[in-house]
DOMARSE-481036 format. One record per atom (N, C-alpha, C, O): residue number from 1; atom name; x, z, y. Coordinates in steps of 0.02 Angstrom, whole numbers, always signed. Example, Ala and Ser with C-alpha at 12.3 -4.5 7.8 and 13.67 -1.06 7.14 Angstrom:
BEGIN
<zapa><k>1</k><a>N</a><X>+660</X><Z>+390</Z><Y>-284</Y></zapa>
<zapa><k>1</k><a>CA</a><X>+615</X><Z>+390</Z><Y>-225</Y></zapa>
<zapa><k>1</k><a>C</a><X>+660</X><Z>+390</Z><Y>-165</Y></zapa>
<zapa><k>1</k><a>O</a><X>+712</X><Z>+423</Z><Y>-166</Y></zapa>
<zapa><k>2</k><a>N</a><X>+642</X><Z>+354</Z><Y>-112</Y></zapa>
<zapa><k>2</k><a>CA</a><X>+684</X><Z>+357</Z><Y>-53</Y></zapa>
<zapa><k>2</k><a>C</a><X>+645</X><Z>+394</Z><Y>+2</Y></zapa>
<zapa><k>2</k><a>O</a><X>+670</X><Z>+402</Z><Y>+57</Y></zapa>
***
This chain:
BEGIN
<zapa><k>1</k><a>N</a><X>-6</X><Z>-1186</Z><Y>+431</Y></zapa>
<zapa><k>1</k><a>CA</a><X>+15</X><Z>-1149</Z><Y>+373</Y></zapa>
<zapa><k>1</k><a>C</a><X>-43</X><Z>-1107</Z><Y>+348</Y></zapa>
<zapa><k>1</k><a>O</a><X>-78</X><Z>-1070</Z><Y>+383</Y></zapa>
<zapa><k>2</k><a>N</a><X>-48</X><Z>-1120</Z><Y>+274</Y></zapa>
<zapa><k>2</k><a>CA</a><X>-103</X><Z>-1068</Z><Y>+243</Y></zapa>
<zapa><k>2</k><a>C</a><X>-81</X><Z>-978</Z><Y>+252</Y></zapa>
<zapa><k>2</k><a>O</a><X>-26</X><Z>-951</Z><Y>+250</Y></zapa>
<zapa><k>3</k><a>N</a><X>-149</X><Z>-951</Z><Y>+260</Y></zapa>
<zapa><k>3</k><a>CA</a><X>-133</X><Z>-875</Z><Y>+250</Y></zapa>
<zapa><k>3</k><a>C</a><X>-77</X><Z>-865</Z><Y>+192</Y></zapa>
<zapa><k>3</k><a>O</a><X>-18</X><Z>-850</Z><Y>+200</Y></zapa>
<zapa><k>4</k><a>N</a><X>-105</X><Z>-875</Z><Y>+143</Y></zapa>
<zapa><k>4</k><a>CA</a><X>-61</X><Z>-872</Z><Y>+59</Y></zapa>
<zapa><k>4</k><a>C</a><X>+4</X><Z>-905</Z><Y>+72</Y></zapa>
<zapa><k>4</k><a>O</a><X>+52</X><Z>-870</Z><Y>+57</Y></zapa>
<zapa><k>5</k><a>N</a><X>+15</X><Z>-964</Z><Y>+95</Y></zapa>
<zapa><k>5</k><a>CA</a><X>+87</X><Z>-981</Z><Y>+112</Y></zapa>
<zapa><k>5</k><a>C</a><X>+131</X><Z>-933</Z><Y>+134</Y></zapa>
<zapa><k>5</k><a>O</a><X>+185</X><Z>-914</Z><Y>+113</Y></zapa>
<zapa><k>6</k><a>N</a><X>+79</X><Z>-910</Z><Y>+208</Y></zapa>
<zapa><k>6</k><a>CA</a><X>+140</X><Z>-850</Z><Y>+254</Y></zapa>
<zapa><k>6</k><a>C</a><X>+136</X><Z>-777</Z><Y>+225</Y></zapa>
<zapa><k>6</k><a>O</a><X>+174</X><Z>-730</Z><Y>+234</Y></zapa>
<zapa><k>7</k><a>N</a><X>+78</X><Z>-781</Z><Y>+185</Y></zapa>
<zapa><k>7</k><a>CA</a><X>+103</X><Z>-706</Z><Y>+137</Y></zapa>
<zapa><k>7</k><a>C</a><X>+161</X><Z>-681</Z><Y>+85</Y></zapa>
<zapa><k>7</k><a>O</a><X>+195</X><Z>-631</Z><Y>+80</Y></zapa>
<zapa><k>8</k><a>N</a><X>+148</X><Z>-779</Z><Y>+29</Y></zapa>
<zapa><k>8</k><a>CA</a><X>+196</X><Z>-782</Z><Y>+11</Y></zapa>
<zapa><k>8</k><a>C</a><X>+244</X><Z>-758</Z><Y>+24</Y></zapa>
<zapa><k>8</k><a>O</a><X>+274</X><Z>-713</Z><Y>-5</Y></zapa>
<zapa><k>9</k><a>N</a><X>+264</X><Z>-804</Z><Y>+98</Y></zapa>
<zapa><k>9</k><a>CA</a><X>+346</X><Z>-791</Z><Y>+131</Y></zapa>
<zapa><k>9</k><a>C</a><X>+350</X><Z>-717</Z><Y>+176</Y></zapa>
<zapa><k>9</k><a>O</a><X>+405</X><Z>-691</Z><Y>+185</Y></zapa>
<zapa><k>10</k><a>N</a><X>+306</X><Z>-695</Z><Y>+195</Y></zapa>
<zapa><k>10</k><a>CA</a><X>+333</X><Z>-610</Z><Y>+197</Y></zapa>
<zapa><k>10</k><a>C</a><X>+346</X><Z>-570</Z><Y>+124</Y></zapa>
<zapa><k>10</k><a>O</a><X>+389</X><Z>-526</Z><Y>+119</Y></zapa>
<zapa><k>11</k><a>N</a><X>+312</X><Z>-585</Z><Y>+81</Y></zapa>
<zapa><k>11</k><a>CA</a><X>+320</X><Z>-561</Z><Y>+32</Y></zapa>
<zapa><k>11</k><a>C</a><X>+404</X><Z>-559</Z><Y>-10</Y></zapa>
<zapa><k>11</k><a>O</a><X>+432</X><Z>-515</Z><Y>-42</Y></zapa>
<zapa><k>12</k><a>N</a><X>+423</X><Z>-632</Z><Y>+10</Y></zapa>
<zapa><k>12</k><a>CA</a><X>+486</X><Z>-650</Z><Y>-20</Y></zapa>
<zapa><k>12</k><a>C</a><X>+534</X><Z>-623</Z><Y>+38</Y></zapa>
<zapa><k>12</k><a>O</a><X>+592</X><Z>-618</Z><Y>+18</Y></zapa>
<zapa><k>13</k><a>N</a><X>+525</X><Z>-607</Z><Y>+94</Y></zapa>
<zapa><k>13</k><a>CA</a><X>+568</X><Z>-583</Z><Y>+141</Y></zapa>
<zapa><k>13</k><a>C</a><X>+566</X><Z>-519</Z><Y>+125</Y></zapa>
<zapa><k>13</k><a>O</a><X>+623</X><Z>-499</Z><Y>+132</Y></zapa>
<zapa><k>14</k><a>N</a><X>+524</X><Z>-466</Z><Y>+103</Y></zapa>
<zapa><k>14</k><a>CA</a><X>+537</X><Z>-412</Z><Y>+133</Y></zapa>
<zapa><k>14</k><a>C</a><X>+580</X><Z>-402</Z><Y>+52</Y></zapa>
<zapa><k>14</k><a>O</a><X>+616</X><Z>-352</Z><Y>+44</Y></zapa>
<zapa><k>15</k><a>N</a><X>+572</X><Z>-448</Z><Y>+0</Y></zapa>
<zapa><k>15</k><a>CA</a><X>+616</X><Z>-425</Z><Y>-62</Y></zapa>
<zapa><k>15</k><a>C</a><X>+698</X><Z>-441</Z><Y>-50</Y></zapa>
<zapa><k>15</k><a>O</a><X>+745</X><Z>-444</Z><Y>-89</Y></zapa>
<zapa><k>16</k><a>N</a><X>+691</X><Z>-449</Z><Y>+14</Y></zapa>
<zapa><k>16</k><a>CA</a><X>+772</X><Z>-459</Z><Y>+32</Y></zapa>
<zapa><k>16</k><a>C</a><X>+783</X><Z>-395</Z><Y>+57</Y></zapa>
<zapa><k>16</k><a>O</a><X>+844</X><Z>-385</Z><Y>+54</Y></zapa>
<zapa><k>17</k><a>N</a><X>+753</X><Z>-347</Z><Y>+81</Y></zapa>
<zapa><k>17</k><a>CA</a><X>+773</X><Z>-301</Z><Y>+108</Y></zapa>
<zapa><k>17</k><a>C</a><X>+774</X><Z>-251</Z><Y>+64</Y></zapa>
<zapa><k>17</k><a>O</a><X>+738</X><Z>-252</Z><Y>+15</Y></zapa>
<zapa><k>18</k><a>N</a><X>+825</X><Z>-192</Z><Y>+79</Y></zapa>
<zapa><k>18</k><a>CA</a><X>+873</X><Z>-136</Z><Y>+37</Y></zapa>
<zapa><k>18</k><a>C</a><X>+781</X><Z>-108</Z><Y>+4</Y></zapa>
<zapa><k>18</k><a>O</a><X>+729</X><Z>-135</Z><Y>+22</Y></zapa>
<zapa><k>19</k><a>N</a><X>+785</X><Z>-56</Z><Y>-41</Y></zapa>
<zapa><k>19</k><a>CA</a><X>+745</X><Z>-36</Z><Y>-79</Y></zapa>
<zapa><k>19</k><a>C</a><X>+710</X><Z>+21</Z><Y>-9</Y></zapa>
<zapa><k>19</k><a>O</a><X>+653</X><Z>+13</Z><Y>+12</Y></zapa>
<zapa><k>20</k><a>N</a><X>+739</X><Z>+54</Z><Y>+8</Y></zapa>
<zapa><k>20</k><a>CA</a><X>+709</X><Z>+112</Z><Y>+46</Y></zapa>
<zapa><k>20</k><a>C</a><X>+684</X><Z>+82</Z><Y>+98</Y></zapa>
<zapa><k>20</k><a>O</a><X>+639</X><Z>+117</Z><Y>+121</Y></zapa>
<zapa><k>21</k><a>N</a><X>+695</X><Z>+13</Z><Y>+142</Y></zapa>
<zapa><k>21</k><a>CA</a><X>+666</X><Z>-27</Z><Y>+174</Y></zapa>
<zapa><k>21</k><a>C</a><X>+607</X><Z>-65</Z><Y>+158</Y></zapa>
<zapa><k>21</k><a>O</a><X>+561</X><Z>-70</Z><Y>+199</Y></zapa>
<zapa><k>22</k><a>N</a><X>+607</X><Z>-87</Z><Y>+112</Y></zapa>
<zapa><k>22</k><a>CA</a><X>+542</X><Z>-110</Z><Y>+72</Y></zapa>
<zapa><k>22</k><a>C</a><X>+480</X><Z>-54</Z><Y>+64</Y></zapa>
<zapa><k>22</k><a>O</a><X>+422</X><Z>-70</Z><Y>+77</Y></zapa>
<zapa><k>23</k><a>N</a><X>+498</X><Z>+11</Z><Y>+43</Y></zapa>
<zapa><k>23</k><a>CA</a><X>+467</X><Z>+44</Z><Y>+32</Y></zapa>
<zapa><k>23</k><a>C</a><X>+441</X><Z>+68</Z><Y>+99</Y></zapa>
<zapa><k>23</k><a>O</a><X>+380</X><Z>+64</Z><Y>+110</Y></zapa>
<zapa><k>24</k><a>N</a><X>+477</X><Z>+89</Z><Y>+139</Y></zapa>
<zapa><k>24</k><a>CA</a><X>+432</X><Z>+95</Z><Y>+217</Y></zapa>
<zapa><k>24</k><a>C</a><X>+386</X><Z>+57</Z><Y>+243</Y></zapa>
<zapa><k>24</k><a>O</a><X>+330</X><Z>+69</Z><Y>+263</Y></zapa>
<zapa><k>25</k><a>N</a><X>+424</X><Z>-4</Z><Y>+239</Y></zapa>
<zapa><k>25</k><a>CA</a><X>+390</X><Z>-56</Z><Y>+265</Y></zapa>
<zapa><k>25</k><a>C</a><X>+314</X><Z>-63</Z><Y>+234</Y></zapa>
<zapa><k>25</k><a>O</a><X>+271</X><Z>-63</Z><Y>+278</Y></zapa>
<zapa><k>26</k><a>N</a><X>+301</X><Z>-67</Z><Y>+197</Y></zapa>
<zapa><k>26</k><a>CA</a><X>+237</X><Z>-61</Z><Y>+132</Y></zapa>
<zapa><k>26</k><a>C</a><X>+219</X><Z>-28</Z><Y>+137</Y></zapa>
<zapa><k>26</k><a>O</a><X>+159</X><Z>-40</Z><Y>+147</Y></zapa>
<zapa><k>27</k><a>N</a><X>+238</X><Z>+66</Z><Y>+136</Y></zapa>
<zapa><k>27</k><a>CA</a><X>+202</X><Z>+120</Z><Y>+153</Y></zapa>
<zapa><k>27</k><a>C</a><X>+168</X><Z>+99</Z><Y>+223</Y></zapa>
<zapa><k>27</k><a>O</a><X>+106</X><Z>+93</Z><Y>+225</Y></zapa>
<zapa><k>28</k><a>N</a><X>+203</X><Z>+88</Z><Y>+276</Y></zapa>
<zapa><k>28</k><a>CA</a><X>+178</X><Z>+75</Z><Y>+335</Y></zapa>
<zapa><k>28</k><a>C</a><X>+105</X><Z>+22</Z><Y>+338</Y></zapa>
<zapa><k>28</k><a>O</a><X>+45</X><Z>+35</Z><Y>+345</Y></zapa>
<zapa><k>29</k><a>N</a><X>+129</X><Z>-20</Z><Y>+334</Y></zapa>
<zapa><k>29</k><a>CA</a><X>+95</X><Z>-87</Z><Y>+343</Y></zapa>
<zapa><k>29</k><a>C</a><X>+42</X><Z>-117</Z><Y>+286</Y></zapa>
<zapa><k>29</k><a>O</a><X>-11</X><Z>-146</Z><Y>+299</Y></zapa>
<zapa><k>30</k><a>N</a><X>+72</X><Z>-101</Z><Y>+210</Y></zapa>
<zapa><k>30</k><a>CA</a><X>+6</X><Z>-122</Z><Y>+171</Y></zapa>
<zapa><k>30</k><a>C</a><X>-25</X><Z>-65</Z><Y>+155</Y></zapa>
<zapa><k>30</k><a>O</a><X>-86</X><Z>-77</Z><Y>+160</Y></zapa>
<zapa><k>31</k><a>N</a><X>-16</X><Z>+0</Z><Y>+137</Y></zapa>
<zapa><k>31</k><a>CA</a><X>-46</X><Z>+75</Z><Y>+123</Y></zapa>
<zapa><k>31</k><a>C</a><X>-58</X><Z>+102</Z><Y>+199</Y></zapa>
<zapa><k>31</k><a>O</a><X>-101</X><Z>+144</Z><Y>+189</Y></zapa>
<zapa><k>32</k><a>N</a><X>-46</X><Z>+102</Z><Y>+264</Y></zapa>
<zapa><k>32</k><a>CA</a><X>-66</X><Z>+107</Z><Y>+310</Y></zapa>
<zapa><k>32</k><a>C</a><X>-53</X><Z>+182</Z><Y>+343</Y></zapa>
<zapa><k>32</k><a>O</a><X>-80</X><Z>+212</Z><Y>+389</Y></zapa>
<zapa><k>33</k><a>N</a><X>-6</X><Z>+197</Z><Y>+305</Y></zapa>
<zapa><k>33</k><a>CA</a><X>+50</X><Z>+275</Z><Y>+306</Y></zapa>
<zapa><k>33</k><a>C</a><X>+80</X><Z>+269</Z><Y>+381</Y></zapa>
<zapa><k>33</k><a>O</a><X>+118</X><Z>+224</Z><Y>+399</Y></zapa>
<zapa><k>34</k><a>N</a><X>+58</X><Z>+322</Z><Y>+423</Y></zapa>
<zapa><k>34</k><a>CA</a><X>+95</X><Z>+326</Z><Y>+501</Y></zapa>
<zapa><k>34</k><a>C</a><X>+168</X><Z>+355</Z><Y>+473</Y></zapa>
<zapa><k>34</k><a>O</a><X>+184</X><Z>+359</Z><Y>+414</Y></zapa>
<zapa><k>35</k><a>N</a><X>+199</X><Z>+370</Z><Y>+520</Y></zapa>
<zapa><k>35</k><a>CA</a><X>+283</X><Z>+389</Z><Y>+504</Y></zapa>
<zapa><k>35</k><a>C</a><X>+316</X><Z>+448</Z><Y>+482</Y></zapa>
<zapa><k>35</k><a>O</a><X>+370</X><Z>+456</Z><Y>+454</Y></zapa>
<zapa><k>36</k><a>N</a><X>+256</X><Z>+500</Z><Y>+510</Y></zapa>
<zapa><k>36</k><a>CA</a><X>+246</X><Z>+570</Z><Y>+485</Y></zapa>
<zapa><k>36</k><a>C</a><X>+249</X><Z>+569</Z><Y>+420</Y></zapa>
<zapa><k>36</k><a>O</a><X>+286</X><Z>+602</Z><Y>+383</Y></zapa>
<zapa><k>37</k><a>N</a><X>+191</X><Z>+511</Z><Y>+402</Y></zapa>
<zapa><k>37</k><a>CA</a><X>+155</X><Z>+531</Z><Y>+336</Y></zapa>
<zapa><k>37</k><a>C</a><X>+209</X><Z>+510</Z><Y>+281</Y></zapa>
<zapa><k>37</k><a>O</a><X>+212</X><Z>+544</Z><Y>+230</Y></zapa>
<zapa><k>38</k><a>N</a><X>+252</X><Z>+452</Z><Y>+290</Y></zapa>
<zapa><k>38</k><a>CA</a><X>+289</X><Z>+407</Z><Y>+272</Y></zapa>
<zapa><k>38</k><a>C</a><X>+382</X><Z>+451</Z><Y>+248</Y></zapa>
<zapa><k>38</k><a>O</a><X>+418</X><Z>+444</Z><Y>+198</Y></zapa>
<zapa><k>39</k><a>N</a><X>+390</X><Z>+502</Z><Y>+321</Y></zapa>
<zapa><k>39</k><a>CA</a><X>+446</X><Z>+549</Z><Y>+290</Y></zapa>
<zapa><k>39</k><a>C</a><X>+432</X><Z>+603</Z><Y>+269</Y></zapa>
<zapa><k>39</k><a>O</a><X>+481</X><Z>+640</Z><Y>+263</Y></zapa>
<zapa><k>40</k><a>N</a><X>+386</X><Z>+624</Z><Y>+255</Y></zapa>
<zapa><k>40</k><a>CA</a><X>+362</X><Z>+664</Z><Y>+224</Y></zapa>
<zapa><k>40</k><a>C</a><X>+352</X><Z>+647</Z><Y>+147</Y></zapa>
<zapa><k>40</k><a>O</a><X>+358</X><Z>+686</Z><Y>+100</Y></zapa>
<zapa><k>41</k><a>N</a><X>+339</X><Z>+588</Z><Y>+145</Y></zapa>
<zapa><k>41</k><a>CA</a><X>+322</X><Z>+562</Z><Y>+65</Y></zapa>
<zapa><k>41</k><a>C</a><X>+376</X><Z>+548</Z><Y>+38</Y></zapa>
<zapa><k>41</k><a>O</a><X>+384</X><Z>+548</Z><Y>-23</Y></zapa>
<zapa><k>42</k><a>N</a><X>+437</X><Z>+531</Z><Y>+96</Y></zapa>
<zapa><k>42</k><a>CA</a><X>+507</X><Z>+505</Z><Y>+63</Y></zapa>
<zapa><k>42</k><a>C</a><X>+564</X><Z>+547</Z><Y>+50</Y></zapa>
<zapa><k>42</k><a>O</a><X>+616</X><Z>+534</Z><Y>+20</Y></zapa>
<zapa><k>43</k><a>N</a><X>+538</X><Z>+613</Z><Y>+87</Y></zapa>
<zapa><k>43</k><a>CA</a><X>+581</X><Z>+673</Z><Y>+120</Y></zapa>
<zapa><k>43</k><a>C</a><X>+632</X><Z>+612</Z><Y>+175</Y></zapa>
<zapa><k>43</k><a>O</a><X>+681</X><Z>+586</Z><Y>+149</Y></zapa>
<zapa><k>44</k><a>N</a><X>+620</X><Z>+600</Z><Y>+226</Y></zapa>
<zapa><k>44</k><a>CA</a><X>+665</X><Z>+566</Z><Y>+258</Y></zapa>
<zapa><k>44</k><a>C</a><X>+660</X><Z>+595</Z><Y>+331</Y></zapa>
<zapa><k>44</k><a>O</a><X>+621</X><Z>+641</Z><Y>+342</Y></zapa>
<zapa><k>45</k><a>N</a><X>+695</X><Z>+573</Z><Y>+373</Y></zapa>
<zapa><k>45</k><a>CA</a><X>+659</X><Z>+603</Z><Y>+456</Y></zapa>
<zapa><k>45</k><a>C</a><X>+648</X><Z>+520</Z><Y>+463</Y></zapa>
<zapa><k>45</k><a>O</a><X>+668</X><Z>+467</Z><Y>+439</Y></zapa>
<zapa><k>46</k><a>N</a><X>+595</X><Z>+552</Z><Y>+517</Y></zapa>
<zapa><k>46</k><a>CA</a><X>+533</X><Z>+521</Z><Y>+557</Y></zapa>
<zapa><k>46</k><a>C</a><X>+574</X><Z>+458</Z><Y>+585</Y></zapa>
<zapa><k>46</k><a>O</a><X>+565</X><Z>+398</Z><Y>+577</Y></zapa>
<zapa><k>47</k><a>N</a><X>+630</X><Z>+497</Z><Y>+626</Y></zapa>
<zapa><k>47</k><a>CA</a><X>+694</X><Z>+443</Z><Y>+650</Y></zapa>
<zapa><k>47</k><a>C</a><X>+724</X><Z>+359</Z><Y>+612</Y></zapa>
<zapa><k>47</k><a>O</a><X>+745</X><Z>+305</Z><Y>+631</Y></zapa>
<zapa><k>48</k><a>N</a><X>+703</X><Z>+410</Z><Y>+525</Y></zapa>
<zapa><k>48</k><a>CA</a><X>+750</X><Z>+361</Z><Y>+475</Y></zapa>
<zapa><k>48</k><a>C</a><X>+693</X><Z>+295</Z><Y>+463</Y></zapa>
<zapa><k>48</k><a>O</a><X>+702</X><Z>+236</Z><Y>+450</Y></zapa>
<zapa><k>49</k><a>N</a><X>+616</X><Z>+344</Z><Y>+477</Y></zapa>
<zapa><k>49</k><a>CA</a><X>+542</X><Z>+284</Z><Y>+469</Y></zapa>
<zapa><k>49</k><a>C</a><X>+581</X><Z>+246</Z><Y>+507</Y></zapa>
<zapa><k>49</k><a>O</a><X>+618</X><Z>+204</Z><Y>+482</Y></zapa>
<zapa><k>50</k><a>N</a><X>+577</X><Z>+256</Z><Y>+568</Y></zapa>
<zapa><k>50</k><a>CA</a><X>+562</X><Z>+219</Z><Y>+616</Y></zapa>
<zapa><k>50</k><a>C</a><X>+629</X><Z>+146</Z><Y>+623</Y></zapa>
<zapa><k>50</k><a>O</a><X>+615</X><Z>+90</Z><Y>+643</Y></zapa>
<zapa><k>51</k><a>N</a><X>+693</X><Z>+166</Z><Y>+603</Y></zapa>
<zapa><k>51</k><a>CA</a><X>+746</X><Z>+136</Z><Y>+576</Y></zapa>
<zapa><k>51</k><a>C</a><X>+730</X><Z>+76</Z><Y>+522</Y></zapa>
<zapa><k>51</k><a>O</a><X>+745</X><Z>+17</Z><Y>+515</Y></zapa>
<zapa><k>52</k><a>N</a><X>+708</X><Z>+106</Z><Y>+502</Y></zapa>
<zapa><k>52</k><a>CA</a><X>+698</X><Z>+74</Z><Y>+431</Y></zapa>
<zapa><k>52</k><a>C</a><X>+634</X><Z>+18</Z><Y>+449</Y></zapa>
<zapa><k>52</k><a>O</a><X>+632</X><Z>-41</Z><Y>+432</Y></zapa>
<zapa><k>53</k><a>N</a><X>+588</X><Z>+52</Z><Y>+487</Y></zapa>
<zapa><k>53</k><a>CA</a><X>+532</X><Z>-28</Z><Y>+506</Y></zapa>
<zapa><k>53</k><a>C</a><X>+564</X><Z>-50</Z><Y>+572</Y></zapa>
<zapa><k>53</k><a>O</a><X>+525</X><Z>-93</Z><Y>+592</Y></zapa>
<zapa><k>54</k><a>N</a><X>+606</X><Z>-44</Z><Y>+609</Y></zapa>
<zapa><k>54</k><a>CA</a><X>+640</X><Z>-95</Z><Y>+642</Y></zapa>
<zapa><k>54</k><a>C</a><X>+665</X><Z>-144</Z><Y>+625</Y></zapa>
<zapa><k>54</k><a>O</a><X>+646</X><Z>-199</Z><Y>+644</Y></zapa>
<zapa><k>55</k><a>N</a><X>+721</X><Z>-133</Z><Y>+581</Y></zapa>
<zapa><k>55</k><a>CA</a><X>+747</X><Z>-163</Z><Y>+540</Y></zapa>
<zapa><k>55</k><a>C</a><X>+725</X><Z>-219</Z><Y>+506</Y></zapa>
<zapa><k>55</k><a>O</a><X>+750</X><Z>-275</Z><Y>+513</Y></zapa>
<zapa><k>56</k><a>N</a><X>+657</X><Z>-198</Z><Y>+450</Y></zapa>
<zapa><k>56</k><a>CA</a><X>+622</X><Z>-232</Z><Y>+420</Y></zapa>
<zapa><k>56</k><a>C</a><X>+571</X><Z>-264</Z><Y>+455</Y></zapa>
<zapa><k>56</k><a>O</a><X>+529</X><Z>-296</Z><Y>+422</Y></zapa>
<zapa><k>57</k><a>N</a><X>+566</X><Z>-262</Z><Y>+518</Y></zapa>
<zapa><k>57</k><a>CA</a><X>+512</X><Z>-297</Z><Y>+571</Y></zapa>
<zapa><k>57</k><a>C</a><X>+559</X><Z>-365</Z><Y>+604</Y></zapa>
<zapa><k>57</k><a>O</a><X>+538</X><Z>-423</Z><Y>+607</Y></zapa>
<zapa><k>58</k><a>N</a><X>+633</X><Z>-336</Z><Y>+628</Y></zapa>
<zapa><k>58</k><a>CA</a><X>+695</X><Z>-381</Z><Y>+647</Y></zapa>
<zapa><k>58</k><a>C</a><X>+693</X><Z>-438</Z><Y>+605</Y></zapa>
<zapa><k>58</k><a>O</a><X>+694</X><Z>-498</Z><Y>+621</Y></zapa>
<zapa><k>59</k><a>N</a><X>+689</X><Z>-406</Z><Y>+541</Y></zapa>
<zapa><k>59</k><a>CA</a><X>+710</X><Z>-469</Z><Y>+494</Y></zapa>
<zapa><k>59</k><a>C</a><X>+666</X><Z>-517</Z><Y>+506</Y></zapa>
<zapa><k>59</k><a>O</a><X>+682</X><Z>-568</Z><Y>+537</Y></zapa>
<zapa><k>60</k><a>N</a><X>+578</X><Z>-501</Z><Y>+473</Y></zapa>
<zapa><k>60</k><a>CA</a><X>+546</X><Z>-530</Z><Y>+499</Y></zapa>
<zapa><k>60</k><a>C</a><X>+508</X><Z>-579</Z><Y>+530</Y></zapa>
<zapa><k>60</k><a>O</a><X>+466</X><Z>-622</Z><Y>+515</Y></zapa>
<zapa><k>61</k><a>N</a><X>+536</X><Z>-557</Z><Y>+580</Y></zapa>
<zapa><k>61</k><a>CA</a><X>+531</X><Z>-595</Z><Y>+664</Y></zapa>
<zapa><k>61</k><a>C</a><X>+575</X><Z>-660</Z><Y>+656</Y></zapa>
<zapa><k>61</k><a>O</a><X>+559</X><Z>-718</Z><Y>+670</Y></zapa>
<zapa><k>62</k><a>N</a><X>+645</X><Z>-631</Z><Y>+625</Y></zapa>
<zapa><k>62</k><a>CA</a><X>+692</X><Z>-691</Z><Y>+633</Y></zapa>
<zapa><k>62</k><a>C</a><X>+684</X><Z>-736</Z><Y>+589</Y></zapa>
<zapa><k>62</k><a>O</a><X>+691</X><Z>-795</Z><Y>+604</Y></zapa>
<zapa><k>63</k><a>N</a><X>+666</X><Z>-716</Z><Y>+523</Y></zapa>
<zapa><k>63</k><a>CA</a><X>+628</X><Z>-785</Z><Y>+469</Y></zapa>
<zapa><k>63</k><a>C</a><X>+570</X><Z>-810</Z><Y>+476</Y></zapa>
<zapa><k>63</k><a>O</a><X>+546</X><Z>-857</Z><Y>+445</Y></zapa>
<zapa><k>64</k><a>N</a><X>+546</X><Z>-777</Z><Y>+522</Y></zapa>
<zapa><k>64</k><a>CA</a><X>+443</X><Z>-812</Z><Y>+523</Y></zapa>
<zapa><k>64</k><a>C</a><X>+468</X><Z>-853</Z><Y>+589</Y></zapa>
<zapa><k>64</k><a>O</a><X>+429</X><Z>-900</Z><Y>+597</Y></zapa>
<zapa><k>65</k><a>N</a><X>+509</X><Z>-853</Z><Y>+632</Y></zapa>
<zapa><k>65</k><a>CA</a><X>+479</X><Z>-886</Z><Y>+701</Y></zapa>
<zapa><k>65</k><a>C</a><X>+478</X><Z>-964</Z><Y>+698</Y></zapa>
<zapa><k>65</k><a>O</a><X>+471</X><Z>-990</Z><Y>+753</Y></zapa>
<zapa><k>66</k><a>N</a><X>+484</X><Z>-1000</Z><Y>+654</Y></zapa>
<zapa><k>66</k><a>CA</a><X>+467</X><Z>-1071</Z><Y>+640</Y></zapa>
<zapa><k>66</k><a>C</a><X>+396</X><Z>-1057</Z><Y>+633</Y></zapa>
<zapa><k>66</k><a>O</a><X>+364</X><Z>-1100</Z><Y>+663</Y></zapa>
<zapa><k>67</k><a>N</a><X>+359</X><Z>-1014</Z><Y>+604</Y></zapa>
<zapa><k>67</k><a>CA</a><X>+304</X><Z>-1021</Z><Y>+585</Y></zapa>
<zapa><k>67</k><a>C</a><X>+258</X><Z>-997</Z><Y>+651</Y></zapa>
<zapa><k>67</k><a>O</a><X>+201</X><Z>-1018</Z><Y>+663</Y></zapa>
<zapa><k>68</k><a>N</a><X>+286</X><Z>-958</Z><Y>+684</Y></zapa>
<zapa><k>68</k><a>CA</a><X>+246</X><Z>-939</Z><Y>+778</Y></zapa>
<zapa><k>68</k><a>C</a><X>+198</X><Z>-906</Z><Y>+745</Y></zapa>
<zapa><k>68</k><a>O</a><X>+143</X><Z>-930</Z><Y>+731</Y></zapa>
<zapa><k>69</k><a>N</a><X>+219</X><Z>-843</Z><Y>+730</Y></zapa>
<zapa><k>69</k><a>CA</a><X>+187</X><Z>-794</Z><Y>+707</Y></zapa>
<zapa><k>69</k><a>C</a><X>+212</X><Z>-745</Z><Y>+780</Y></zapa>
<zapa><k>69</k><a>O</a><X>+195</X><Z>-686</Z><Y>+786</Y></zapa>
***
């Protein structure tokens, strides 16, 4: 599988997930925001980061593993 293929398809996965999930997830991972920095930007607790990229990591995991990522 091409890079661009499996970007694609994270890309289209994480637009499945709720809005405040998306937005963590992205703060986290493409802007590179630790969790502090992340409820602080959202007013959220640190707890709700960390919820919120489980979640959006769960998903993930369970749509990429054909690809053995």
């Amino acid at each position: 599988m091409a890079l661009q293929e499996l970007t694609a398809e994270v890309n289209r996965l994480t637009d499945n997930l709720s809005c405040q999930c998306k937005k963590v997830y992205e703060l986290s991972r493409v802007e590179g925001l630790n969790n502090r920095e992340i409820a602080s930007a959202l007013l959220i607790s640190e707890k709700t980061v960390e919820a919120h990229l489980t979640k959006a990591l769960k998903h993930l995991r369970a749509n990429l593993s054909e690809y053995q990522v």
